[in-house]
ROGUPA-164108 format. One line per field, with one value per residue (C-alpha): chain; residue in one letter; x, y, z. Coordinates in pm, 1 decimal. Example, Ala and Ser with C-alpha at 12.3 -4.5 7.8 and 13.67 -1.06 7.14 Angstrom:
<pts>
chain: A, A
res: a, s
x: 1230.0, 1367.0
y: -450.0, -106.0
z: 780.0, 714.0
</pts>
This chain:
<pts>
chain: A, A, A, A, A, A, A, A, A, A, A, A, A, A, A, A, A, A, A, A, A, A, A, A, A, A, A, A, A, A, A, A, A, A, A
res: x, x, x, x, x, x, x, x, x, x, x, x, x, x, x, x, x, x, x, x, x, x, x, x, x, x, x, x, x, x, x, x, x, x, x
x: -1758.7, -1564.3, -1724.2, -2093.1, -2011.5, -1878.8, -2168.0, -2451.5, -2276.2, -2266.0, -2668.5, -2744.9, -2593.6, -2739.2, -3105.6, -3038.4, -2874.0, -3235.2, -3508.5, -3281.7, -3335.7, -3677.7, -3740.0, -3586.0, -3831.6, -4093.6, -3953.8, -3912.7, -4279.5, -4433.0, -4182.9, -4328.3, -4699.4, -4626.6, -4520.1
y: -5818.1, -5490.7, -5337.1, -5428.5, -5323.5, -4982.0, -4951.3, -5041.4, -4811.7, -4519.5, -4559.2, -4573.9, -4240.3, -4115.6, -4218.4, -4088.5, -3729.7, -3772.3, -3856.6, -3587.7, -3340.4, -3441.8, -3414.0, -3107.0, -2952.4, -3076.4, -2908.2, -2557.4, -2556.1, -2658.8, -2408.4, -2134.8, -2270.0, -2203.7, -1863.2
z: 6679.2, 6773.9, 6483.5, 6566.5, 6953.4, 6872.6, 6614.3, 6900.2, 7117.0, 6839.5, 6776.0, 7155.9, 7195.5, 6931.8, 7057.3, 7373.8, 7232.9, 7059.1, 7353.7, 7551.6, 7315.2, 7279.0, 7685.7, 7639.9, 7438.7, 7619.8, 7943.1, 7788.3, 7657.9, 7932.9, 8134.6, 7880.8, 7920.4, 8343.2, 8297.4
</pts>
């Protein structure tokens, strides 16, 4: 049960170190694309 937990918790950060990074890419092209 711990296990599993402390799994779910490890992939969840994981995806959101991912969409963040993904956001982030987004942000500084369309920041380039402004300028």
């Amino acid at each position: 049960n711990f296990v599993s937990l402390s799994i779910a918790r490890v992939s969840l950060l994981v995806m959101v170190s991912i969409l963040q990074d993904d956001v982030y890419k987004a942000m500084s092209s369309a920041y380039k694309e402004i300028r």
